[in-house]
C-alpha positions in Angstrom: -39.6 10.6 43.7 -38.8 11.3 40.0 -36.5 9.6 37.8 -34.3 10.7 35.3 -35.4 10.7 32.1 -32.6 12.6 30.0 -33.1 12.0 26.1 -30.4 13.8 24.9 -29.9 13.1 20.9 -27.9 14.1 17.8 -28.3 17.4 16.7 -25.6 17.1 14.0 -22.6 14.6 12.3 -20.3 16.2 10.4 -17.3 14.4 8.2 -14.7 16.6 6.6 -17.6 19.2 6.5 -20.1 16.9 5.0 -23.5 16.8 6.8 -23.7 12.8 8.0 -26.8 13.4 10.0 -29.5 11.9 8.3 -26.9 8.4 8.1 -25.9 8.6 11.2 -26.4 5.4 13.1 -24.2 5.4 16.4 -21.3 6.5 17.7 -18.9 4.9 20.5 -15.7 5.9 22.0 -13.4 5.1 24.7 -10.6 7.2 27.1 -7.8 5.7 27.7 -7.1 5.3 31.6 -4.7 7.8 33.2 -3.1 5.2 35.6 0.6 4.8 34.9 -0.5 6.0 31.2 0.1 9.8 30.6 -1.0 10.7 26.7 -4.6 9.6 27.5 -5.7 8.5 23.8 -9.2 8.4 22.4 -10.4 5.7 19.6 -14.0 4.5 18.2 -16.2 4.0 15.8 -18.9 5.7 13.9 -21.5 3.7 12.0 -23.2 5.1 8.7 -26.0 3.8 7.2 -27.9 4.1 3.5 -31.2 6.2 3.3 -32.7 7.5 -0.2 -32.1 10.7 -0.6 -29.2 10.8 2.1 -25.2 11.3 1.7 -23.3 8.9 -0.3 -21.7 6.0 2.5 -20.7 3.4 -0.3 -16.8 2.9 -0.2 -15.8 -0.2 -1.8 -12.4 1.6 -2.9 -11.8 2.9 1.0 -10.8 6.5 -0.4 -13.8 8.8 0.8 -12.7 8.6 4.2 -9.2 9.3 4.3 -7.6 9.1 7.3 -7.1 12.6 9.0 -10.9 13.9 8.5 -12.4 15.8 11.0 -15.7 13.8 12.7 -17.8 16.3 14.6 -20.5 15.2 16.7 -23.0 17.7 18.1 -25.8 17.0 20.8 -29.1 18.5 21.6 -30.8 18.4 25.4 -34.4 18.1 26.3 -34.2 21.5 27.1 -33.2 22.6 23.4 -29.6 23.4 24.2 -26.9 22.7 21.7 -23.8 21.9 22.4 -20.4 19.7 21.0 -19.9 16.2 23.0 -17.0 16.2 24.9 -15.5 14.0 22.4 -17.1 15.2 19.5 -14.0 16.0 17.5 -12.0 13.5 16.6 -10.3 12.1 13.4 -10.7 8.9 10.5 -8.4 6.4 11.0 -10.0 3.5 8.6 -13.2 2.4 7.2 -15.2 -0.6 6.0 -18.3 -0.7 4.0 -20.7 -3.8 4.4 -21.9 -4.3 0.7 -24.9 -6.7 2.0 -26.2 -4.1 5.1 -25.0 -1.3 3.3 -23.5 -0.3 6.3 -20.3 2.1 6.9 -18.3 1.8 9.7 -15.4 4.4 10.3 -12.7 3.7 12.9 -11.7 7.2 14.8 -8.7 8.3 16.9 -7.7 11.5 18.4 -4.3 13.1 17.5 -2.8 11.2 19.9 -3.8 8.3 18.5 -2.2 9.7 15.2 1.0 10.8 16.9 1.2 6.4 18.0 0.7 5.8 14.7 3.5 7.7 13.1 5.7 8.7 15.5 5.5 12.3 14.7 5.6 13.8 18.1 7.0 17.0 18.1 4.0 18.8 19.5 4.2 16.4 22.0 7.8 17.0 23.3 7.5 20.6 23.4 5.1 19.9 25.8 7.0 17.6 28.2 7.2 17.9 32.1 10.1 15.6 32.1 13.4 16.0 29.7 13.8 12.9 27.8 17.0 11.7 26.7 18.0 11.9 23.2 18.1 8.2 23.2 14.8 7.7 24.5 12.5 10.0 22.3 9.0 8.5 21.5 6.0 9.0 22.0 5.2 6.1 24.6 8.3 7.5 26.5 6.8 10.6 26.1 3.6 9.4 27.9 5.7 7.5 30.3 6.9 11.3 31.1 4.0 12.6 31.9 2.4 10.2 34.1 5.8 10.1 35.9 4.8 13.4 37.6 1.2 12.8 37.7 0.3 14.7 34.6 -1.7 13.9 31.8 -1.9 15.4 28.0 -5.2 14.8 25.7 -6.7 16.5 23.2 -9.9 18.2 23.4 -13.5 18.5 21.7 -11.7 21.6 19.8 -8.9 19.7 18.9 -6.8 21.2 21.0 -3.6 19.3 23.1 -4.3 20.1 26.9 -2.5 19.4 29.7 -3.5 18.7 33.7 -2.9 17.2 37.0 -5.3 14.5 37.0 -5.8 14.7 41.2 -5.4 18.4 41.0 -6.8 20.2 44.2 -6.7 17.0 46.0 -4.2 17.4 48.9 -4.6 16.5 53.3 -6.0 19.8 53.6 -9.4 18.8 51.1 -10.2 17.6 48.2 -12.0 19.3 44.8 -15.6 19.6 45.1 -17.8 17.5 42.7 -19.1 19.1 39.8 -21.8 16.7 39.3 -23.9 13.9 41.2 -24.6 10.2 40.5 -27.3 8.5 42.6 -28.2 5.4 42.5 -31.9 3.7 41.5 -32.1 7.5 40.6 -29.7 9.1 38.0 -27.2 6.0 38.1 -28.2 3.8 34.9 -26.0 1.0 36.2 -23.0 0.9 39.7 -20.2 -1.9 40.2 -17.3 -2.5 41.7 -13.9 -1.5 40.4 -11.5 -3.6 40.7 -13.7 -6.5 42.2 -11.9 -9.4 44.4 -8.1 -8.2 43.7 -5.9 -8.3 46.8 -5.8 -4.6 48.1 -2.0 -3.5 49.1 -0.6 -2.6 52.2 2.4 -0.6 51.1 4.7 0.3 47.6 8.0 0.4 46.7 8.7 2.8 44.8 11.8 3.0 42.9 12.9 5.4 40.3 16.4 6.5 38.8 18.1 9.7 39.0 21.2 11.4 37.0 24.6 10.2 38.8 27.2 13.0 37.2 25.4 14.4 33.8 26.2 12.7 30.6 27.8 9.1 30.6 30.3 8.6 28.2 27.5 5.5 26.4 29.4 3.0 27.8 31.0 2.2 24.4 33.5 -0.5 23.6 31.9 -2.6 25.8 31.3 -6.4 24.3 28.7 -8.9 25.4 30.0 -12.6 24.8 27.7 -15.4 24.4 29.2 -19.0 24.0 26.9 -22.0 23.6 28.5 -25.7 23.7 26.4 -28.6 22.3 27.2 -32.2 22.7 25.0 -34.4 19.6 25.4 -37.3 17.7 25.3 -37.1 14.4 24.9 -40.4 12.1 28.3 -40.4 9.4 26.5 -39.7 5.7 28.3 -43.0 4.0 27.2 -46.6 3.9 29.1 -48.9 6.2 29.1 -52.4 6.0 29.5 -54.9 9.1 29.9 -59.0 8.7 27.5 -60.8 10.7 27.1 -64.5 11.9 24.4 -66.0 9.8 22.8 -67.8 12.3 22.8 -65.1 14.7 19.3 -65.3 16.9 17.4 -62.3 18.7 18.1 -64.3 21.5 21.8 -65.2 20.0 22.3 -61.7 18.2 26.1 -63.1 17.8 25.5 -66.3 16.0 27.1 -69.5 17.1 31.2 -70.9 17.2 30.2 -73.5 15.0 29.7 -72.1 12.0 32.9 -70.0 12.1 35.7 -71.8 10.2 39.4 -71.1 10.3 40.7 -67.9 9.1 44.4 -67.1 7.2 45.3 -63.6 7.0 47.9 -61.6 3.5 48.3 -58.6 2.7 46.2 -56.0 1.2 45.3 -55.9 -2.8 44.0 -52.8 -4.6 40.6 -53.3 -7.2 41.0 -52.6 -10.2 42.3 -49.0 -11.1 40.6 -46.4 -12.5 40.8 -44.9 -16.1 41.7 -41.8 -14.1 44.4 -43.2 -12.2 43.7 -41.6 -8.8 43.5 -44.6 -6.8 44.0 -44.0 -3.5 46.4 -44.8 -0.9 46.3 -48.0 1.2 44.3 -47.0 4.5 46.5 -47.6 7.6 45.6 -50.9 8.9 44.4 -52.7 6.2 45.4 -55.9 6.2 42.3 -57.8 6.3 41.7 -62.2 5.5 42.1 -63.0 1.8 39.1 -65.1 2.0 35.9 -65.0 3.6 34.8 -66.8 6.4 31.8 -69.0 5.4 29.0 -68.2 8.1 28.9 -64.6 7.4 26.5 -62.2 5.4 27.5 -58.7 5.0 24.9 -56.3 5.9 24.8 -52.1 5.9 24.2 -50.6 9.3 24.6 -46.8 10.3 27.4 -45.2 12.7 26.6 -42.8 15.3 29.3 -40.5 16.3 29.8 -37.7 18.9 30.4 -34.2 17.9 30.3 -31.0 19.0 28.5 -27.6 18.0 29.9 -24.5 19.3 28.1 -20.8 18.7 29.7 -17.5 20.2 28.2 -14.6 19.9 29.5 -10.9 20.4 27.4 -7.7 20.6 29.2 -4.3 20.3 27.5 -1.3 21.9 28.9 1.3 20.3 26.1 3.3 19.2 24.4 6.2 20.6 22.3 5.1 24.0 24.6 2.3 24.4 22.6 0.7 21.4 23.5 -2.3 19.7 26.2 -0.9 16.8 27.2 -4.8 15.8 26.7 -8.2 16.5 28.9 -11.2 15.3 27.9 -14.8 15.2 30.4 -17.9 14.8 29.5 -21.1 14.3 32.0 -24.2 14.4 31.0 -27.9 14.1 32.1 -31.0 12.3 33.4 -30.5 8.8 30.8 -33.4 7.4 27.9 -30.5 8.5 29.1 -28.4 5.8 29.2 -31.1 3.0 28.1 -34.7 4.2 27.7 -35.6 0.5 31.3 -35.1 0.0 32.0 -37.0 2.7 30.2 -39.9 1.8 31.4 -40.2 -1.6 34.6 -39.7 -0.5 34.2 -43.3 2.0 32.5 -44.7 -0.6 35.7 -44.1 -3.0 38.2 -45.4 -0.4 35.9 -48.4 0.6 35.1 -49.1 -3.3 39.0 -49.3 -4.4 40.2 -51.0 -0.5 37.0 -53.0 0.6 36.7 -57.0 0.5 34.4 -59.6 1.3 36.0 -60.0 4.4 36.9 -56.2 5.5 34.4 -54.6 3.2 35.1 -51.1 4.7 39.0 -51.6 3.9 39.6 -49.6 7.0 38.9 -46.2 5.1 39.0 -43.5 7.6 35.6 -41.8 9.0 36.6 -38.0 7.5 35.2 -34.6 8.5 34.7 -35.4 12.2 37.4 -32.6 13.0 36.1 -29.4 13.8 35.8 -25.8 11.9 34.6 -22.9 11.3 30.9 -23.4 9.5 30.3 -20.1 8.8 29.9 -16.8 10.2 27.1 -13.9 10.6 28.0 -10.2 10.9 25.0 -7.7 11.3 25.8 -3.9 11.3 23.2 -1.0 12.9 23.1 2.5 11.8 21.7 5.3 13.6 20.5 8.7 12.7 20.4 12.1 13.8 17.7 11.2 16.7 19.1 8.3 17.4 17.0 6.0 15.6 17.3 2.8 13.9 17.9 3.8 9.8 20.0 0.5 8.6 20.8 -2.9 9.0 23.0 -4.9 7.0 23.5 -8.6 7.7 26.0 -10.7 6.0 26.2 -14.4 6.3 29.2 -16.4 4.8 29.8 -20.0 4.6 32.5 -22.3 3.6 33.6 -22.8 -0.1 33.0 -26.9 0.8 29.3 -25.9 1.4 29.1 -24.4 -1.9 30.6 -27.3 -4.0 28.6 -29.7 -6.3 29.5 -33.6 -6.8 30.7 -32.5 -10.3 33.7 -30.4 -8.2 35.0 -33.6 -6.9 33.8 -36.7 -8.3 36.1 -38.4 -10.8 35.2 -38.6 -14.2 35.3 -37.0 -17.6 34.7 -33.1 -17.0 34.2 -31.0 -20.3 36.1 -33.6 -21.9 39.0 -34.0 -19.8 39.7 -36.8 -17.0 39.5 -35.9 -14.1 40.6 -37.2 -10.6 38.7 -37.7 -7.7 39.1 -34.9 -5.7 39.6 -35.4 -1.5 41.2 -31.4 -0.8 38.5 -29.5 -1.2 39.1 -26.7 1.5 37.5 -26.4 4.6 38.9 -22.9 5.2 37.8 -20.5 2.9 34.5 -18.8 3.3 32.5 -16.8 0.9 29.8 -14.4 1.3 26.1 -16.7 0.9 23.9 -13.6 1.3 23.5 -10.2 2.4 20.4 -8.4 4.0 20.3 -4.9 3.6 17.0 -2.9 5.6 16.8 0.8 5.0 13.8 2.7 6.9 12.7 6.2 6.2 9.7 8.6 5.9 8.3 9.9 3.0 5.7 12.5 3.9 3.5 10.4 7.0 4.1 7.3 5.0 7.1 5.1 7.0 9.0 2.9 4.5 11.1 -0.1 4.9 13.6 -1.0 1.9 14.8 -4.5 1.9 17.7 -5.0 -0.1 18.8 -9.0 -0.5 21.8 -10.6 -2.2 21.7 -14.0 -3.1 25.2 -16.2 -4.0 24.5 -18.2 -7.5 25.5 -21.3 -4.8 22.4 -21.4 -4.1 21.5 -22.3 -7.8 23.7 -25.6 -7.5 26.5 -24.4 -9.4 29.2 -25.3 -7.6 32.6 -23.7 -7.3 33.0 -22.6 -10.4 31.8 -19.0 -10.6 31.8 -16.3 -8.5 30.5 -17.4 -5.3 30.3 -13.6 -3.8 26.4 -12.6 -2.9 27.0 -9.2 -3.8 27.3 -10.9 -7.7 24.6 -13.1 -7.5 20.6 -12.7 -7.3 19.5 -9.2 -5.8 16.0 -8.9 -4.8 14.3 -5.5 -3.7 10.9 -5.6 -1.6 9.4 -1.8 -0.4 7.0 -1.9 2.5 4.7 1.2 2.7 2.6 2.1 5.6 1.0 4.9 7.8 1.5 2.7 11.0 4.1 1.8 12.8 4.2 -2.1 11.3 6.9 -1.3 9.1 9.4 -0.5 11.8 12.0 -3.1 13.0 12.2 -3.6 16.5 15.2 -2.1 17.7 18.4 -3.4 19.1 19.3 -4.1 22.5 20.8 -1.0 24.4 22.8 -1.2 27.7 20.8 0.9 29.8 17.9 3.2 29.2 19.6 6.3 28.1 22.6 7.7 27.4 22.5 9.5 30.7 24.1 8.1 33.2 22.3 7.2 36.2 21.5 5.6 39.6 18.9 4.0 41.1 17.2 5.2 44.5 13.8 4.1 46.1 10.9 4.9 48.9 8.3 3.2 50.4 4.7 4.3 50.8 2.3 3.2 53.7 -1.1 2.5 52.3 -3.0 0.9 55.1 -2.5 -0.6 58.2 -3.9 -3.3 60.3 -5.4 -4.7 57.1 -4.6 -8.2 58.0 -4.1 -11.0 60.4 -1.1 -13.5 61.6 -0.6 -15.9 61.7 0.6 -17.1 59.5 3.4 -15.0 58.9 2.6 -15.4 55.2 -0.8 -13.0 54.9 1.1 -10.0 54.8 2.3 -7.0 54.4 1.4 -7.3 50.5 4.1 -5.0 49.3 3.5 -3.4 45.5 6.3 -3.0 43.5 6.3 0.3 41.4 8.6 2.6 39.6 8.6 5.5 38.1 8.8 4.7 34.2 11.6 7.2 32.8 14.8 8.4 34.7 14.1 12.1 35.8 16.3 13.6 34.1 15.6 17.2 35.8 18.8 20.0 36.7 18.0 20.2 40.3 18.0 17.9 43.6 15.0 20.1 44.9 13.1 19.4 41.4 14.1 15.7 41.7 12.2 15.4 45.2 9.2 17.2 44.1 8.9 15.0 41.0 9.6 12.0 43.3 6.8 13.3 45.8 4.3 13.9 43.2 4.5 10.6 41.7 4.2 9.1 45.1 0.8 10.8 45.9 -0.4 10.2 42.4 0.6 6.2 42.6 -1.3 5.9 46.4 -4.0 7.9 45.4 -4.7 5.3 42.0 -4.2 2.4 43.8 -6.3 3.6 46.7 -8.8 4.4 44.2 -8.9 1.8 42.2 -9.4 -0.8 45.1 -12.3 1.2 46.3 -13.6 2.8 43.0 -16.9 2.3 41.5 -17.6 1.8 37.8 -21.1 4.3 36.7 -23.1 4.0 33.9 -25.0 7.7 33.3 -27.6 9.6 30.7 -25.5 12.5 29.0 -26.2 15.2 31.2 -25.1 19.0 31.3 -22.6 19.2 33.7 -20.3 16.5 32.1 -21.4 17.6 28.3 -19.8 21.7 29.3 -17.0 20.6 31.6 -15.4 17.0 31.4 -11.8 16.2 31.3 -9.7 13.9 32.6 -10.2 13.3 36.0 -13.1 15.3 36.7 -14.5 15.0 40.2 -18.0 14.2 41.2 -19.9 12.5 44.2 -22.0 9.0 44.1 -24.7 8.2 46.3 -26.2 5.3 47.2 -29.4 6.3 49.2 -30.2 3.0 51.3 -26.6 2.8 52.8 -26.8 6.7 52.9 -23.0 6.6 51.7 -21.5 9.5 50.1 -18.0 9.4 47.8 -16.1 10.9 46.4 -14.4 10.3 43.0 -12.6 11.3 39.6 -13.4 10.2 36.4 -11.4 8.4 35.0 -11.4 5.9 31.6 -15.0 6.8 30.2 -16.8 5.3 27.4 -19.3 6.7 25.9 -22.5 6.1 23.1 -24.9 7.9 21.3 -27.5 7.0 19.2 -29.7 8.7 17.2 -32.1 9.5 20.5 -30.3 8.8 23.6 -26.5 9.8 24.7 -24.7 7.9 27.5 -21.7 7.3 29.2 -19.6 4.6 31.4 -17.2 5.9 33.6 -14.7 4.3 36.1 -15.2 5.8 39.5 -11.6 6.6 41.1 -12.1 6.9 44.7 -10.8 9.5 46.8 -12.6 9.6 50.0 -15.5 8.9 52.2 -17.8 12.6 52.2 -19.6 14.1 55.2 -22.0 16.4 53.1 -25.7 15.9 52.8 -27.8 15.0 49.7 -30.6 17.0 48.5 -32.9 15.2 46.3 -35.5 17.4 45.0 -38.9 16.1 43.9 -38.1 17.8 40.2 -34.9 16.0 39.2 -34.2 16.7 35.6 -37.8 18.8 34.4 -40.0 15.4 34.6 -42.5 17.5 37.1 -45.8 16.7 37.9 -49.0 17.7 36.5 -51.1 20.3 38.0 -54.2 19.0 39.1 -56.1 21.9 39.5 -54.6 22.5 43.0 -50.9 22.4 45.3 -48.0 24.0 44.4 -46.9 24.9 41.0 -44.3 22.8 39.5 -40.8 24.5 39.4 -40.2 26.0 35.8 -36.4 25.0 35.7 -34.6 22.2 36.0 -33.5 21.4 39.9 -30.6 18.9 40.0 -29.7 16.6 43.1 -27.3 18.7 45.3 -24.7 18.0 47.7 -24.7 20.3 50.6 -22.5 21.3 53.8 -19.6 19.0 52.7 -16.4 19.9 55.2 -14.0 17.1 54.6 -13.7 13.6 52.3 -12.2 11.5 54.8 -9.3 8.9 52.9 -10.3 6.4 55.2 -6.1 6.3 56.5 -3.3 8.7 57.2 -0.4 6.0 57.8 3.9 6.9 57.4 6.5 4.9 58.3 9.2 6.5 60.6 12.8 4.9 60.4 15.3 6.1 63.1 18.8 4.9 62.7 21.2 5.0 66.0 24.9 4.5 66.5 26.8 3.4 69.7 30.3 2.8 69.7 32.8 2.0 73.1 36.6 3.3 73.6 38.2 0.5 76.0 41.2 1.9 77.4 43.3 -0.1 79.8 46.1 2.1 81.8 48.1 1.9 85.5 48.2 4.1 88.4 50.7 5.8 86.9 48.7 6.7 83.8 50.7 5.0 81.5 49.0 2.7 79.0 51.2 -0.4 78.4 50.5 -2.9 75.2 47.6 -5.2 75.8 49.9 -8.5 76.4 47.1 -10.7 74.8 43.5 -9.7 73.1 41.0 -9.3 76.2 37.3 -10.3 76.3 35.1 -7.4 77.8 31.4 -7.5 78.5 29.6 -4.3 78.2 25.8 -3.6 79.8 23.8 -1.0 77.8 20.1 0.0 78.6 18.6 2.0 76.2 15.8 4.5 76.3 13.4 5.6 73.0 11.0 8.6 74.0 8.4 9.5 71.1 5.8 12.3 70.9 3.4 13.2 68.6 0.8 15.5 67.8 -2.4 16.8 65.4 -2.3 20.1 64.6 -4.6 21.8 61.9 -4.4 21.7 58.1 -1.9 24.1 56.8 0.5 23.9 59.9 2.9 21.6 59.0 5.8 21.5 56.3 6.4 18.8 53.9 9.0 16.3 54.2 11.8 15.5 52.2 11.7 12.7 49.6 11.6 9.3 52.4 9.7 11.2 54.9 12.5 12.4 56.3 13.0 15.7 58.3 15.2 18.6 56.9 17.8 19.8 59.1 17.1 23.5 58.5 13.5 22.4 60.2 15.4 21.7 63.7 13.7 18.1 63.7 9.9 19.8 64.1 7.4 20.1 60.9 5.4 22.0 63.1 4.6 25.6 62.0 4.8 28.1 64.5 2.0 29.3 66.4 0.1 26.2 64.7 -3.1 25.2 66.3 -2.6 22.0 67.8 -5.7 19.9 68.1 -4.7 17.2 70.0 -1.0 18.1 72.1 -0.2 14.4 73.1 -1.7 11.4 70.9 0.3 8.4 72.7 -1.0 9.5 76.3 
């Protein structure tokens, strides 16, 4: 037997119409996966490198690729045909040169990829099987809408966007024949397991949401409160002084009675008063000794006090989706947060002009424990004609006391004039500390984000004095400028998904059964939670089913597939080079098990150098095949020599074949049938003369049912049944039979 031997090279590299050919290197690129993904991307690379004589690849200033330049790839056979890899158009994203290998290497995309990148997607919505809401629009919604029916969008080796059903032709009745064959040890370069040792499940929930009564009214006006209550201590800014027994131990932290004398108690005697003449007021409770005890040394310690932090935060959802249209933060905590050096000198004053030997903290007062507002934070969203995020502007203010400098209340000589201490500074008025405005908008493909920030002089030290406003102090401007999508802020909440109103329904889907063992209880069934990933938004209950039972075969048939699917590694051939997409079916063999399957192509990689062209593709299963394999002695033109006698080699090439293939067996055909009955009893109590007196008391009466469940079923032959309403359930207008008349039953009684 023969092996493959399929050298399929570069014929021709083309960038922006530039002939690469003689520079090229390699080439890779991957396909997204269809699974729960609808716009399938493509993205590689493409690796140049210097030859005398060839193209120019240097490209230290990044500016002979730009990005949007058409990359064509073509590929030539062993036979001599020509022909465009299946992926041989695609577009520059980046580049990078390598000075010391004198290497370039150009990242690639598809328009797809471009469309993530800038969020221009109109092509793309014109195109959508689903209606989005207005709310909603973007392009991973948009993919979420496609793979929501089972449909997939990607763009071609033209250039072109094409749609498709990615199991399309797959159905109970058959499946789509395979439009090329992988053997293994023969045409197979390398086979593994999909999905390898994950848990394979038994069933899947499937929920999804569907319009309730058309357009919601946004659910504006609602507010969102948030309060948050924190109980700290906080140590009190000032110095405090405590008397303490000299010949206090660690053992005796106290000291001793004996060397405490007697103690005489007066009144209260200011210090000295200032020049200013501001001395304060006696505290309240300060009569303290008029001499010191001798056995005492004064000594600073610090006092820890309780206090309490409170937040609140309110969101308003007044723009459109429900979206975030403002948010308002409060916070309120102990007056020393928002000055403690105020605070401190202000002890310090009162314990300076009060204190003694013997009560050196002349009973001033601990201020600013009491609790206010510390400041506020109000950030405002605007929206624009799509619904999309344009502006913020975030304001934060403060209070005045945060602002002020010792020079606003210390007493002293100011500017030449004396001045008191001052102990009313307010803790009520607030001023505006900074203000944050983001503007975002497109220029061309370029996406820019303005930031706008004011800065209050406070935040020079200035104090009081001046205008405290932001909007009057230090303004800073900083322009971001960038093709992605890193410039965008991440939007604000929203309430719900769109601004459609809707409700949530679900199904469940019987994969396999019998696919484990109990006990224990616990081993199953291994239930997969799925849904469908946008609302389906469609005019129609009948449109709404179909959707719902599209989705439903296209989720059992991936997870079914993956769990069983096989990974192949094959040489470029033919058949994929001419006909690939998305999903394109094929068979694998493997010869000593003599197992034939059949599966769809799904995320592929592929390579090419400058002699060989390959591909990796992951194998989706679909089924167990009951065709035959033909594998002829002349796989791929590798024949053998004449020797002077036998047969003359065939002339043409004579590809692996399968034949006489009836039916791809799924390996299950399980459904869940749930029947729902209703009894209820009418007690009536009446005399021989038929008249029905009040019950004198409530009565106890025991009621003996037996109930009887007949169930029959039947196989008839494809084609002869109707489908099912969304649930499995049976239409009225189908008189409880999905039987087609004059059906041909193949087997008239399966539970006998």
């Amino acid at each position: 037997m023969s092996y493959l031997a399929n050298k399929t090279r570069v014929s021709s590299l083309t960038v922006g119409g530039v002939d690469y050919t003689a520079a090229f290197i390699d080439w890779t690129c991957s396909d997204q996966s269809a699974y729960k993904n609808g716009c399938l991307q493509t993205t590689g690379s493409l690796k140049l490198g210097f030859y005398s004589g060839g193209p120019v690849i240097e490209d230290y200033d990044r500016d002979n690729f730009k990005r949007g330049v058409q990359v064509i790839l073509e590929l030539t056979e062993p036979g001599g045909s020509t022909y465009r890899h299946p992926r041989g158009l695609l577009y520059v994203i980046t580049s990078s040169y390598d000075i010391e290998s004198e290497e370039l290497t150009v990242q690639l995309g598809c328009r797809l990829t471009m469309m993530s990148l800038t969020e221009d997607i109109d092509d793309l919505i014109a195109l959508s099987p689903v209606p989005l809401d207005p709310a909603q629009v973007s392009f991973a919604n948009c993919s979420a809408a496609f793979s929501s029916v089972g449909k997939y969008i990607y763009q071609d080796n033209a250039g072109a966007l094409q749609t498709g059903t990615f199991f399309n032709g797959d159905s109970f009745q058959g499946v789509a024949s395979g439009q090329w064959l992988s053997v293994l040890g023969l045409t197979a370069l390398s086979a593994s397991p999909l999905q390898g040792s994950a848990a394979i499940p038994d069933k899947i929930s499937l929920s999804y949401q569907v319009p309730r009564d058309g357009i919601s009214e946004d659910r504006k006006g609602l507010i969102e409160t948030v309060e948050t209550d924190s109980y700290y201590f906080l140590t009190y800014p000032a110095v405090v002084f405590v008397r303490k027994n000299s010949d206090s131990t660690a053992a005796k932290p106290n000291g001793t009675l004996g060397n405490i004398g007697n103690t005489f108690s007066a009144g209260p005697k200011a210090a000295k008063a200032s020049g200013c003449g501001n001395t304060p007021s006696a505290p309240t409770g300060a009569t303290v000794p008029s001499s010191c005890n001798e056995g005492y040394e004064l000594q600073d310690a610090p006092i820890t006090l309780p206090a309490l932090r409170q937040e609140r935060q309110e969101s308003y959802y007044d723009g459109p989706g429900a979206q975030l249209s403002r948010v308002y933060t409060q916070v309120r905590g102990p007056a020393v947060e928002a000055n403690n050096q105020y605070y401190a000198d202000q002890f310090t004053y009162c314990r300076t002009t009060w204190g003694t030997k013997c009560n050196p903290n002349g009973s001033c007062p601990l201020l600013g424990m009491e609790t206010i507002l510390l400041g506020y934070t109000e950030t405002i969203y605007y929206y624009g004609e799509a619904n999309e995020l344009i502006r913020t502007i975030r304001d934060t203010y403060l209070t005045t006391l945060s602002a002020a400098q010792p020079a606003n209340w210390r007493s002293g000589i100011s500017g030449g004039i004396p001045q008191d201490f001052n102990p009313n500074l307010s803790t009520t008025e607030l001023y505006r500390s900074s203000r944050t405005d983001t503007e975002n908008f497109q220029e061309g493909n370029t996406k820019v984000q303005k930031t706008t920030t004011f800065i209050s002089n406070s935040d020079k030290g200035e104090g009081t004095g001046g205008s405290l406003d932001a909007l009057d102090g230090i303004k800073t401007v900083k322009i971001r400028r960038s093709s992605s999508n890193t410039t965008l802020d991440i939007s604000p909440d929203i309430v719900n998904s769109a601004t459609t109103e809707t409700k949530q329904e679900s199904t469940t889907v019987t994969l396999f059964t019998g696919r484990f063992k109990t006990p224990p209880d616990e081993t199953g069934p291994y239930i997969l939670e799925e849904q469908i990933p946008v609302p389906l938004l469609l005019p129609t209950q009948a449109q709404i089913d179909a959707a719902v039972v599209s989705y439903e075969d296209y989720i059992t048939r991936f997870v079914k597939g993956d769990s069983f699917g096989i990974q192949v590694g094959e040489a470029m051939r033919s058949e994929v080079a001419t006909g690939w997409e998305p999903g394109m079916p094929f068979r694998y063999f493997d010869p000593k098990k003599n197992k034939l399957f059949a599966l769809r192509m799904d995320a592929t990689t592929w390579g090419v150098s400058r002699t060989e062209s390959a591909f990796v593709t992951n194998g989706i299963w679909i089924g167990t095949s009951n065709g035959t394999v033909v594998l002829p002695e002349n796989i791929l033109g590798d024949s053998k020599p004449d020797m002077g006698g036998g047969t003359t080699p065939p002339s043409s090439v004579v590809n692996p074949a399968v034949n006489s293939e009836t039916s791809v067996d799924s390996g299950t055909f399980s459904w869940d049938v749930d029947v729902f009955f209703s009894t209820d009893s009418n007690v009536v109590i009446f005399g021989n003369d038929g008249v029905l007196p009040p019950p004198p008391s409530e009565q106890t009466i025991e009621l003996y049912r037996t109930f009887t469940v007949f169930v029959e079923g039947l196989i008839v032959g494809p084609g002869d049944l109707l489908e099912t309403s969304t649930g499995g359930s049976i239409p009225v207008d189908l008189n409880g039979s999905l039987v087609v008349d004059g059906a041909t039953v193949v087997d008239a009684d399966i539970f006998s």
